[in-house]
C-alpha positions in Angstrom: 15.3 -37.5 -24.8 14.9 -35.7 -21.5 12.0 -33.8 -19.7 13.7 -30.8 -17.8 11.5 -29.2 -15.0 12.9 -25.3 -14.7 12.1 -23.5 -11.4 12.5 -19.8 -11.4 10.7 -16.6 -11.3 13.1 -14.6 -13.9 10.6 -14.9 -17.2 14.3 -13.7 -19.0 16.2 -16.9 -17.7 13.2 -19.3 -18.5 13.2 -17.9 -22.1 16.7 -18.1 -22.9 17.3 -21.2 -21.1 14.5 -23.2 -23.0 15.7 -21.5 -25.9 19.5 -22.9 -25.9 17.9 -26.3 -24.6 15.8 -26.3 -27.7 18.6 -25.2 -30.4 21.0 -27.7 -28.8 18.2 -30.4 -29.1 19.0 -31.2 -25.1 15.5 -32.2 -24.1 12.3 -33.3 -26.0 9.8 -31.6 -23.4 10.7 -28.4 -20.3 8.0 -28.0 -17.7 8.1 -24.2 -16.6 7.0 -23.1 -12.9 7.3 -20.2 -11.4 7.9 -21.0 -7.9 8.9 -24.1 -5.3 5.1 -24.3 -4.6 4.3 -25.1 -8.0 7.1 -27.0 -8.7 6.2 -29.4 -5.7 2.7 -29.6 -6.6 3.2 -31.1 -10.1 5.7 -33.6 -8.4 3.3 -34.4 -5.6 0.4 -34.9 -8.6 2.5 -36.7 -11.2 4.5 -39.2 -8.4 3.5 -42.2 -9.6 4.2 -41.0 -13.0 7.6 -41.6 -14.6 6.8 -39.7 -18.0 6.0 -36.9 -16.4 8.2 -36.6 -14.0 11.5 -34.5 -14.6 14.8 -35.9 -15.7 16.5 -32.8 -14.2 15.4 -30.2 -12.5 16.9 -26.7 -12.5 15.8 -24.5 -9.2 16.4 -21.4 -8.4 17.1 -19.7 -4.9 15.2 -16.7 -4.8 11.3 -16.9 -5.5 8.3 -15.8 -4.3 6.3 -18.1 -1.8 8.1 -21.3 -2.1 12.1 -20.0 -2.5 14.3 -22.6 -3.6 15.7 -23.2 0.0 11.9 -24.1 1.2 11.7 -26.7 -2.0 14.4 -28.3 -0.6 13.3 -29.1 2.4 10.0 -29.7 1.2 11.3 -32.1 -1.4 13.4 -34.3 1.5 9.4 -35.8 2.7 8.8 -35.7 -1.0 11.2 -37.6 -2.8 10.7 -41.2 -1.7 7.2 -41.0 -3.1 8.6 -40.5 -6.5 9.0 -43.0 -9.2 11.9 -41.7 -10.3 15.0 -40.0 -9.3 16.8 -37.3 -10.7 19.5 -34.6 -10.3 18.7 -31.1 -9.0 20.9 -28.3 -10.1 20.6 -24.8 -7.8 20.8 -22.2 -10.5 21.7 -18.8 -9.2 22.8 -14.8 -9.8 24.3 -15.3 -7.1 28.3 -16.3 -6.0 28.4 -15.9 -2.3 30.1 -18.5 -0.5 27.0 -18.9 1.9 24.5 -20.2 -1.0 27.2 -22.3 -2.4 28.0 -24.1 0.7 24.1 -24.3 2.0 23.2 -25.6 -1.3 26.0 -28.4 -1.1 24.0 -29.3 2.7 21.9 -30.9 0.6 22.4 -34.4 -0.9 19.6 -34.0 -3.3 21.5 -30.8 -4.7 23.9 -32.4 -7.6 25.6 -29.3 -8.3 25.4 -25.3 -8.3 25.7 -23.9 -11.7 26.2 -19.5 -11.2 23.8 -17.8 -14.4 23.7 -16.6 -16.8 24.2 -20.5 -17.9 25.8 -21.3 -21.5 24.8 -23.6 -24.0 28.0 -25.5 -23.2 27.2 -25.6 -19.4 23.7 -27.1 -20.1 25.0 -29.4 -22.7 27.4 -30.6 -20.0 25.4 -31.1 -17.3 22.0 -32.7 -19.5 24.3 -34.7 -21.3 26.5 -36.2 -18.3 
């Protein structure tokens, strides 16, 4: 079973996505932050740590402090320091173009999923 890491500031999405993750019986642990800062500081304490660290990682665009654009480029110097490797999906309200093809600028971005996201769309991508 998987650890998910989900990084957004919408309390609503956090609930109901750990919620649908937890009925389907996708994931046996989700690490909750708030914002890219928080997000990179659990990574940057738990790098040498493969049982802590995520197995997917859901980020969101919009945040205070550390938006998801910031975490990204943050996360370039990060990632070789990490134990393990694994998929980051940019979860977003939003559908303009711009995001979608920013987010795809990024090789550590697997994929852009729009909210609100379904049980089926998590199943799919946790489960792939």
């Amino acid at each position: 079973m998987s650890v998910v890491a989900l990084v957004d500031d919408d309390s609503i999405f956090q609930f109901t996505a750990t919620r649908l993750m937890e009925s389907a019986d996708l994931c046996k642990d989700i690490l909750h932050f708030e914002n890219g800062g928080e997000a990179l500081e659990y990574l940057k304490l738990n790098s040498q740590d493969s049982e802590k660290l995520p197995d997917y990682l859901f980020l969101d665009i919009n945040m205070p402090r550390i938006d998801g654009w910031m975490f990204l480029e943050d996360f370039e110097n990060l990632k070789n320091t990490l134990v393990k490797k694994f998929p980051i999906y940019m979860v977003s309200s939003s559908i303009d173009p711009r995001d979608i093809n920013r987010a795809k600028t990024f090789s550590e971005v697997t994929d852009f999923v729009i909210k609100p996201v379904t049980i089926e769309k998590f199943t799919q991508l946790l489960k792939n």
